[in-house]
N, C-alpha and C positions, 0 to 999 in steps of 0.2 A: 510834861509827859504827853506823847503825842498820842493822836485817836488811833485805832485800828480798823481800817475801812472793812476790810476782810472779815472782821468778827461780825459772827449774827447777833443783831441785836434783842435783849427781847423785846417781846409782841407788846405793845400798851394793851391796858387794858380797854376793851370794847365797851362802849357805852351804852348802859343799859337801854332799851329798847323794845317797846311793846309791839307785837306783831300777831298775826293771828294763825292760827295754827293749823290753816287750812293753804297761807297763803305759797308757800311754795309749790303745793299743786293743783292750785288755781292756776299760776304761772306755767307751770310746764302745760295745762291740758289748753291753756290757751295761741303756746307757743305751738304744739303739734299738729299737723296736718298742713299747714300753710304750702299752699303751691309756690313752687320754685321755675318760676316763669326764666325762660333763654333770652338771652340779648335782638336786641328789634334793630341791627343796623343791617343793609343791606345784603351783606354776602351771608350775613348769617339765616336772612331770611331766605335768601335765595335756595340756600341750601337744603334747609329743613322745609321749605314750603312749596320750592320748584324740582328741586332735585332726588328731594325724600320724601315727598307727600302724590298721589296717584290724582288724588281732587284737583290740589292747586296745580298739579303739570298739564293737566288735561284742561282743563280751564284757561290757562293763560296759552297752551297750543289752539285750541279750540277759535279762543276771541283774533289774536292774531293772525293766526289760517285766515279764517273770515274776511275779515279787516281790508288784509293785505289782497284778498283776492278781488274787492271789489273795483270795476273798474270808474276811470277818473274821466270827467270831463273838464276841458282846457276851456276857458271861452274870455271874453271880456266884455265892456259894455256892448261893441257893437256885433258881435259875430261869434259862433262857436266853430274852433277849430280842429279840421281832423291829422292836420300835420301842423306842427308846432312847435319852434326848440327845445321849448319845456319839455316836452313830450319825448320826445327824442331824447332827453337827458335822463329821465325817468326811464325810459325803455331799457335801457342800458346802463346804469350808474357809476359802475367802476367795471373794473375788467373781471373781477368774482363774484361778481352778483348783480343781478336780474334786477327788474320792479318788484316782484313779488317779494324775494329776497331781501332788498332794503326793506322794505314795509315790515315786513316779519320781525325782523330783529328789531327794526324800531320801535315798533307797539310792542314787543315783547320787553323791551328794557324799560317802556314806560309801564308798563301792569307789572313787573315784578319792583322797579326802583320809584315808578311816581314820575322818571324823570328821563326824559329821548335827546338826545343829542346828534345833531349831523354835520356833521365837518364838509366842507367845499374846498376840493381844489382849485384853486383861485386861478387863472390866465389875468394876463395882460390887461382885459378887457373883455365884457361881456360874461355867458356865463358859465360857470363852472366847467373842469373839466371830466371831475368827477365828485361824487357823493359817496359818504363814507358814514356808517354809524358809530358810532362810539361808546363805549361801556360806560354806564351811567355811574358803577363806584370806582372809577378812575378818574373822574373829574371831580373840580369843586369848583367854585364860585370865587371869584375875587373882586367885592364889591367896594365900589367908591365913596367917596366922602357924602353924596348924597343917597348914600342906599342902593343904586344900582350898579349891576357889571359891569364893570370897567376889564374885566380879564377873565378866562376862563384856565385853569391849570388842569392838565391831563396827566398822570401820574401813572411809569409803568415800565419795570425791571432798574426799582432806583433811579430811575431820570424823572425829570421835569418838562413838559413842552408848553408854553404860555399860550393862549390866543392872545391877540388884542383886539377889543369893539369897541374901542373909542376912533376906529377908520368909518367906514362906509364903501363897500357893505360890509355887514357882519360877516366871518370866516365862521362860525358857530352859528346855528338853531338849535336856541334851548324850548323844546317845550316840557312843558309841566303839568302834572294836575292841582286840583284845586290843595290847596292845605291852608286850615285858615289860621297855624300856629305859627308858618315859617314863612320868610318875604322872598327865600331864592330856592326852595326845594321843593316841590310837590309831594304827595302821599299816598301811596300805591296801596292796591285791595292787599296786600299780603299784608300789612303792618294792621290792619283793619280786622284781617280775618287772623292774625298772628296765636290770639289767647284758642278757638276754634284749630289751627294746625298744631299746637301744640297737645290739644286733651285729642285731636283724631293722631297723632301720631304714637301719642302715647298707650291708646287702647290697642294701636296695633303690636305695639311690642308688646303686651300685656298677652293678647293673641299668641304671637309667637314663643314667650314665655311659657304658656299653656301646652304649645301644642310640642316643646321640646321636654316639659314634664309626662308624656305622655298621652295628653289629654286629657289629663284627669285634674282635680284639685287635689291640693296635697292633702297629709295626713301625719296620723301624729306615730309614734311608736311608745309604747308604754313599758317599761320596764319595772319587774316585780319580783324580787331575788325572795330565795324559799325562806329569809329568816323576815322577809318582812319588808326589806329595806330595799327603796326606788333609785338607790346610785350604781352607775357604774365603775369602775376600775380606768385610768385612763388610758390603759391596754385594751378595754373594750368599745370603751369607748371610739378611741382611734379605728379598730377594727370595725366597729359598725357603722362607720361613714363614709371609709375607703369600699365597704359591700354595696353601700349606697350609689355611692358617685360611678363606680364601676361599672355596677348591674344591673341598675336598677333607675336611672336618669337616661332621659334624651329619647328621640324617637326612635333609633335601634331596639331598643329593650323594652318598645312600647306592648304591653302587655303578659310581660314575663311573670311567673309566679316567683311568690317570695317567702325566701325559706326562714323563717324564723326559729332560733334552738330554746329553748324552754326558759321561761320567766319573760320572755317577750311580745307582744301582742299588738296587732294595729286595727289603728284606731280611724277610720277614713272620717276626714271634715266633708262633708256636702257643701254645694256653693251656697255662698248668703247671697241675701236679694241686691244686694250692693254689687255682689259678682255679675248675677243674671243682667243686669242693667246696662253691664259692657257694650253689648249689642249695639241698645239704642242710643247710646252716650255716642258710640263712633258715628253712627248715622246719622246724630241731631248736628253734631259736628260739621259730618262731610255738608250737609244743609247747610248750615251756616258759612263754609267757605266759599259753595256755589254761588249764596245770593249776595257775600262781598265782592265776589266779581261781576256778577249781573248775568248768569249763565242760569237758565230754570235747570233745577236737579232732575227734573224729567232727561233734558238731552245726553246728561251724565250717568244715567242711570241708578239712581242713587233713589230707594224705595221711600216710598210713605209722603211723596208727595203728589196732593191732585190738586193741584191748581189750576192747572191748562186740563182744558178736556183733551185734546189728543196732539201727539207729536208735532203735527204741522202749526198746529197752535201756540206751541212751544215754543217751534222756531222761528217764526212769524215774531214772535216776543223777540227773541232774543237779540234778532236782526234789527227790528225797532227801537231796542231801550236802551242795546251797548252795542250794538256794532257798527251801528249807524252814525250818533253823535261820535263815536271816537274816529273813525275811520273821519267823519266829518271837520271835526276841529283842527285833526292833523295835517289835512288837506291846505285847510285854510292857510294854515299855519305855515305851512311848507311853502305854499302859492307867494304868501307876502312877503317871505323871506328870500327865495328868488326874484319877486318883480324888483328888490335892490338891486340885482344883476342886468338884470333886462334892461333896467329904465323907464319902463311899464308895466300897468298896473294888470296882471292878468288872476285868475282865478281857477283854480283847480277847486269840483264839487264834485261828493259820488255820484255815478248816470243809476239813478233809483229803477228805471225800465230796464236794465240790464240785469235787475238780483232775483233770482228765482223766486225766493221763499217771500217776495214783495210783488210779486207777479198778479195776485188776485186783488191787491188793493190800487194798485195802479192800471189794471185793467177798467176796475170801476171809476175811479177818478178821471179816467181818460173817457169813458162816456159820460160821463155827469155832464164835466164840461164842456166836452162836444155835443151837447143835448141843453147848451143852455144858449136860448137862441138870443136872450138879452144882450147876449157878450160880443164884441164885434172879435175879429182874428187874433188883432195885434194881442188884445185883455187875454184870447183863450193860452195865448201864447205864455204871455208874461205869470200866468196862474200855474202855467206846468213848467215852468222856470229855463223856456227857452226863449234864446233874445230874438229879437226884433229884425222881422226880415230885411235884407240887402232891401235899399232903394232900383228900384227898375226891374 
């Protein structure tokens, strides 16, 4: 006789089992509350942290503006120069964009992905005929049997475009920041400041929540029919949700009186201290995204911080601690990756006499040293990191 899959079988019996009688809702009261943190890969940060957050767009327009506006000095061991191919190549980069322009978009793909890429239009020989940046989550890394790039893949409208850097020179500058988990990806302040953009994003809709309830916190409605009994009918029910949603939500109907018909009553909740706290929750926040980027929250305006005694102070910092070293690495970075083209070794640094808000410290420094009569020319020279005069 054959089985019948289809029949329900019954249940065995369950096996006796001591448990304690507390413990299913210990279980639930420990399962509830758990924050449900967003996905941390790039577009999605971009999204929510550059595109939806007012802290992190300001912040990574802020560093980049900066960055990109400072200007570069070209020089090499023997001589600093004021025309230069380099220079010239930079002034101009491609036919859509400026110096300022590439710099922008570079440092801005490096503070939101970790991670800057510049494409070279290669010529014949020598160097480039233009510079191009590239979106940092369209590429990826194609590394070799010993760990490093061997290839770079650019991915965009379902194609594929390879580099290859196993020639000389590199057709790709990859720069990156530090990340001390991964061997080809850097780690941008957005993934840093990520758990920070998500509780400020979230107290803002909480805000906006508020303010389309009317501005008010909610409340209860109490119902008390004349025999006693707290149900409604699902006829009433229904009706008193459609008078709700109608009449009585959103900011149109912000402070409308409310007609209540007999056995009905309301009951208003006041905020709990949990609610009152919103405030500072968003504000400890916007803080916390500030100093993942290295931007004092004094220049963002963002209260309750005295760190710097006054603005100029601020920005004096800010110029110092991140706009300086970034603008500076990528300089570097760019310079060595050109001198492959060249065939010499030249160096792009920022001119620190030309940044305003460094104007006071470099005024001092420039008499110090000029006031230290120990030092002969060539030493006061090489201390303010200019080279070594022409012979004759």
């Amino acid at each position: 006789m054959g089985i019948n899959f289809f029949r329900r079988q019954a249940p065995e019996a369950a096996p006796e089992r001591k448990a304690s009688v507390t413990g299913r809702i210990a279980a639930m009261a420990t399962g509830a509350g758990r924050p449900v943190w967003g996905p941390r890969d790039t577009s999605s940060l971009t999204r929510l942290g550059f595109l939806g957050n007012p802290v992190g767009f300001r912040s990574v327009r802020l560093i980049a503006e900066a960055a990109a506006a400072v200007p570069l000095i070209c020089q090499d061991a023997e001589r600093r120069y004021e025309v230069h191919p380099v220079l010239d190549l930079l002034r101009r980069p491609n036919a859509g964009q400026g110096r300022a322009e590439l710099f922008e978009a570079l440092f801005g793909q490096l503070l939101l992905s970790g991670n800057g890429y510049l494409e070279a239009v290669v010529p014949e020989a020598g160097l480039p005929r233009e510079l191009h940046v590239l979106r940092a989550d369209r590429m990826s890394v194609v590394p070799g049997a010993d760990g490093w790039p061997v290839a770079y893949d650019y991915a965009v409208g379902g194609r594929r475009h390879r580099f290859d850097m196993t020639g000389h020179p590199d057709p790709i500058c990859h720069i990156r920041s530090f990340h001390p988990q991964d061997d080809h990806y850097g780690l941008s302040p957005l993934q840093a400041a990520a758990v920070a953009i998500e509780v400020h994003n979230a107290a803002s809709g909480w805000s906006k929540a508020l303010l389309d309830n009317a501005a008010r916190p909610s409340g209860a409605i109490v119902y008390k029919g004349t025999d006693g009994q707290g149900m409604l009918s699902p006829e009433q029910y229904d009706r008193l949700v459609f008078e709700m949603e109608t009449h009585h939500q959103g900011a149109r109907n912000a402070g409308r009186p409310m007609l209540l018909e007999g056995g009905l009553d309301w009951k208003p909740m006041g905020f709990s201290p949990s609610d009152m706290e919103f405030h500072e929750t968003k504000a400890a926040a916007a803080r916390e995204i500030a100093v993942a980027f290295g931007v004092p929250p004094m220049l963002l305006g963002i209260p309750g911080d005295a760190t710097y005694a006054n603005y100029a102070e601020a920005n004096r910092a800010f110029y110092r601690l991140t706009v300086l070293p970034l603008a500076t690495r990528v300089a570097a970075a760019v310079a060595w990756w050109l001198s492959g083209f060249l065939g010499s070794v030249i160096e792009l640094r920022p001119d620190l006499d030309q940044v305003p808000a460094l104007a006071a410290e470099r005024d001092a420094q420039w008499k110090r040293i000029g006031e230290a009569s120990f030092l002969t020319d060539a030493e006061k020279r090489a201390a303010l990191g200019l080279p070594p005069l022409a012979k004759g």
